[in-house]
Each structure stands twice: as structure tokens, then as C-alpha cells.
N, C-alpha and C positions, 0 to 999 in steps of 0.2 A: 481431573485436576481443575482448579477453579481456576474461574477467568478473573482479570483485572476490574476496577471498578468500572463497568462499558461506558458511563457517562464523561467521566473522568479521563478515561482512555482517548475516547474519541474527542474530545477537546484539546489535550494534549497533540493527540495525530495531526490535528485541521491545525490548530495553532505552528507546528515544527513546519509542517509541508507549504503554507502559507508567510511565513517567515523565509520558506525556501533553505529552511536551515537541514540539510541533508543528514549532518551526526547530530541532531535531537532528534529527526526519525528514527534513525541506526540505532537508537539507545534501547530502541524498545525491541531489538531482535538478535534472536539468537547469533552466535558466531558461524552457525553450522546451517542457516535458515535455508529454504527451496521457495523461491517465486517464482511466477507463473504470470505472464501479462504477455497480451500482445502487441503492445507497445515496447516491452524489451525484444519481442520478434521485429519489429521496426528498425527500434536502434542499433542492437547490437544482432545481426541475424545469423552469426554464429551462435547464439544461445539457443537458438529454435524456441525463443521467447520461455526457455525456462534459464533462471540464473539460482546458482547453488552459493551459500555462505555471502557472509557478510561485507567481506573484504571486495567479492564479484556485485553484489548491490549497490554497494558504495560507487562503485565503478561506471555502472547502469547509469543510475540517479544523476552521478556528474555530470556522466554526457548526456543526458536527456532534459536536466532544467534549464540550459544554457536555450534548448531550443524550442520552449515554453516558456519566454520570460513575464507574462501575464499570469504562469497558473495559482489558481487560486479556488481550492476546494471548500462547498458549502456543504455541513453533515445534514442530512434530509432525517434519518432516522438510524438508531443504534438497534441492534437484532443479537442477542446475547443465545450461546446454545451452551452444552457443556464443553468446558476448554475452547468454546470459539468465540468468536465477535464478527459479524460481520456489519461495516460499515457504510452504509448508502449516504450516497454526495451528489450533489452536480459539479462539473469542473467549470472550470475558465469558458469553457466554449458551448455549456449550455448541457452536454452530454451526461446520463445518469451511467455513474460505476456502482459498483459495489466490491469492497474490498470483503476476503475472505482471509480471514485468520485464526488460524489454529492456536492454540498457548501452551509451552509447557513452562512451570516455573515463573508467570506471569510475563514472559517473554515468547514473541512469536518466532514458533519453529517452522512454522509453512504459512506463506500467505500466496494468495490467488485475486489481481486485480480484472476483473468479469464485466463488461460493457452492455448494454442494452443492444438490443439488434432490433430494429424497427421492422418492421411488418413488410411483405415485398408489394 
């Protein structure tokens, strides 16, 4: 399945998430989606930092921007596969992520947000 316009995509993402605007993210994913962050294992640790569907992201993201009122994602580089995107950024606090997203129907059905782990 093809993927979205990655460049387009990814300014659209950094633009909703940076507006802080939660349902312009939401638009761009499935009803039925599966994420994956450790940061949802934080806030909600009933998830076991995986959150299923839309309705449960929605939910995530509410309680999680309130306690990130600075965030503010920079895209560093766009990495386009078949049906995937994956999105490199720095956040608010200097830290490199990289979002992973699957596409079906130009909407994400899985996405996985993945941290850098520094060297011991």
C-alpha cells in the first residue's frame, strides 16, 4: 500500500502536535490503530505502554500534553519504506525519537514512538 506524501505528512504531524492540537493528530489514524511508547507505559501503566484504537489515544495524548506544556517537536529527517514513514525529531527537551508508522489506506494503523538510548 502506498504511503502518504512523507514530506507533506510529516509537516502536517510537527505542525497538529506543535499547535498541541490532539484531533488534527487523530485525523490522521485509524479508528482501530495499536501504539506503542514508553511514555504511554508512564502515563497510563495500565497500558503496559501499548494503547489500542483511537478513542484509547485520544485519551493518552489528553492526559499526557497537560504534563508537557512546552512540547514542541523539530522533524530532523523523513525515512519513507513501503506503507511506512518513519519520522525523526527532537522534542522539547532536546531528546531524538523516532516515530514509526505503518499505513493502510493513507491512515496509520500501527505506530511505535522509539527513543534513543545513550551509550552506558
Amino acid at each position: 500500500m502506498p504511503t502518504p506524501d512523507p514530506q507533506r505528512f510529516a509537516r502536517a504531524w510537527a505542525d497538529a502536535w506543535n499547535a498541541h492540537d490532539v484531533e488534527a493528530v487523530l485525523a490522521h489514524f485509524h479508528d482501530d490503530v495499536v501504539f506503542t511508547s514508553p511514555v504511554a507505559a508512564r502515563v497510563q501503566p495500565e497500558t503496559g505502554g501499548v494503547v489500542h484504537g483511537k478513542a484509547a489515544l485520544r485519551a493518552y495524548w489528553n492526559a499526557a500534553l497537560p504534563l508537557i506544556p512546552d512540547l514542541h517537536f523539530e522533524v530532523l529527517g523523513v525515512y519513507a519504506g513501503e506503507s511506512t514513514l518513519v519520522l525523526h525529531y527532537r522534542n522539547q527537551g532536546g531528546g531524538l525519537v523516532n516515530e514509526v508508522l505503518r499505513f493502510d489506506n493513507a491512515l496509520v494503523a500501527e505506530g511505535h514512538g522509539t527513543y534513543l538510548v545513550e551509550p552506558d
